[in-house]
N, C-alpha and C positions, 0 to 999 in steps of 0.2 A: 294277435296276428296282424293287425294294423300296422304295429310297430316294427317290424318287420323281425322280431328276436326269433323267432319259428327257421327263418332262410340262413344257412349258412355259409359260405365259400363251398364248391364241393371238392377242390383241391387243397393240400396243404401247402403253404410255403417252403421250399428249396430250401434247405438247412444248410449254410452254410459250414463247410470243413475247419475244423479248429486252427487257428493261427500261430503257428510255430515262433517263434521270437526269429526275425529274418528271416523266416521262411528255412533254417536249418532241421535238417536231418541229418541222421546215419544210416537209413535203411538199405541206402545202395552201397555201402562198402561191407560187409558179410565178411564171414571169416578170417580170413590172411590177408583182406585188402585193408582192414583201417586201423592195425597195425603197423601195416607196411605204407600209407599214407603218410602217417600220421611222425613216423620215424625215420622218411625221409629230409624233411624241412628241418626237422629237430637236429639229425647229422649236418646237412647240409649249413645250418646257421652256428654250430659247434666250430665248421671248421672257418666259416666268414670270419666268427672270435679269433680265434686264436691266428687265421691270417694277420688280422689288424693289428694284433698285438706286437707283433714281428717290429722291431724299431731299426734294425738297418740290414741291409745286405748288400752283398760284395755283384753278384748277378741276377738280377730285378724283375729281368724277363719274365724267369715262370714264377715270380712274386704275382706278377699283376696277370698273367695269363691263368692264377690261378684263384687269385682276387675277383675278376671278371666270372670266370667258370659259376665259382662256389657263390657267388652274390645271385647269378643271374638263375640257378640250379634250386636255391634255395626260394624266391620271388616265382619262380614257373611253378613248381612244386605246389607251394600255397597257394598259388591260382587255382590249379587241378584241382585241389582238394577243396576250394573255394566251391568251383562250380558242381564235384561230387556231392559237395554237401544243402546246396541252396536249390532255386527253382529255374536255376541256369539248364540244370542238366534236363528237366522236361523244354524250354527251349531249345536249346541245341537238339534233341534228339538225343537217345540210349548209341546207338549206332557211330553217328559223328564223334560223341564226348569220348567214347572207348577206342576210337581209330585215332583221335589225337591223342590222349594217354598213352598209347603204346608206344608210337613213334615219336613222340616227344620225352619220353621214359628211356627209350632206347636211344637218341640221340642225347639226350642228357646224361646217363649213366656212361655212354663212350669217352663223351667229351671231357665228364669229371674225373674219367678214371686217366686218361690222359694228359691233363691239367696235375693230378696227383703224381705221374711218375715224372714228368717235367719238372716237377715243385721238389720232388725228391732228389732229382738229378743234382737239378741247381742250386743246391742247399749249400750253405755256408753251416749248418748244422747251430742255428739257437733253438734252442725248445721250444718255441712258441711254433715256429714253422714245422716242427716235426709233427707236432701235435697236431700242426694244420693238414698236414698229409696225408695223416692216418686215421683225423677223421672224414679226408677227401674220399679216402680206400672205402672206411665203412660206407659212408654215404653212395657213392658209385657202387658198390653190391648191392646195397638196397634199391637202388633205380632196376641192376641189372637182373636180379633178384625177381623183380615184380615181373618184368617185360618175359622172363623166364616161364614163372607163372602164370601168365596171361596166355602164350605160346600154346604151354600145357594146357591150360583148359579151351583153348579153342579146337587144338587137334583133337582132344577127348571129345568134346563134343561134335565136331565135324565126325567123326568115326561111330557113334552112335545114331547120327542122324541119314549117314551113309555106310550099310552095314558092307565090307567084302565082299566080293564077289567068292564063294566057296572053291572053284574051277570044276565043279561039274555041273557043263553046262549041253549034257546030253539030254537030246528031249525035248527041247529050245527051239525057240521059232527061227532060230540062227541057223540051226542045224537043216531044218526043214526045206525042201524044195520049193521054190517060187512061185512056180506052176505045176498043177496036179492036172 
């Protein structure tokens, strides 16, 4: 007892959480979203290829308006999914990361799908470019696609958490006199 081997700590030490390699997960994209992550960047860097591949054309505009698009569509996208998957999204907050997802999904899916029918417009018709269009088209659904899904499940949930009013509302302190 001198030695004091009798006394112990009487709390344990805090266990540290196991360390993810970068701190990656998947547990916040469930269902339809890490699919649809994961298949956007993949469309989107499809059609970057086969833009670049493109070696001449006659009207260039929606070349590089479509060059820009699908580079900058494809680099946002893998950010998203960057921050989905690492310890960004407990910084940022669930709230914040999901309000820019959406409107950044939603102004990306307009602009690539826009960027696609320009590039179709303006086509001189070499394969590489068509190829690049049509995988602008997949890619733009699947932005449009998600932002879609996101809509749905917010109103679903907004409508569960706010049940209809029935409209009978006999009975109700609405109905009732002020003063008795």
């Amino acid at each position: 007892m001198e030695n004091g081997a009798v006394y112990r700590p009487t709390t344990e030490p805090r266990c540290k959480e196991p360390r993810r390699p970068c701190g990656c997960t998947r547990h916040r994209l469930k269902g339809w979203r890490l699919p649809a992550k994961v298949l956007q960047p993949f469309l989107s860097l499809l059609a970057v290829i086969f833009e670049e591949i493109v070696e001449d054309c006659s009207n260039c505009g929606g070349l590089y308006f479509f060059e820009f698009t699908s580079c900058t569509a494809f680099l946002l996208s893998l950010l998203i999914l960057c921050v989905y998957c690492t310890v960004a999204y407990e910084t940022f907050g669930k709230d914040k990361v999901e309000k820019v997802n959406f409107w950044a999904m939603l102004a990306i899916g307009v602009i690539f799908l826009l960027a696609s029918i320009v590039l179709a417009a303006t086509n001189s018709s070499p394969v590489p470019a068509i190829m690049a269009y049509v995988f602008g088209f997949f890619a733009s659904m699947a932005f449009l696609a998600e932002v879609g899904m996101e809509y749905w499940d917010r109103r679903k949930q907004s409508t569960r958490e706010h049940p209809q009013n029935s409209g009978n509302t006999q009975g109700t302190a609405e109905d009732s006199p002020l003063n008795k």
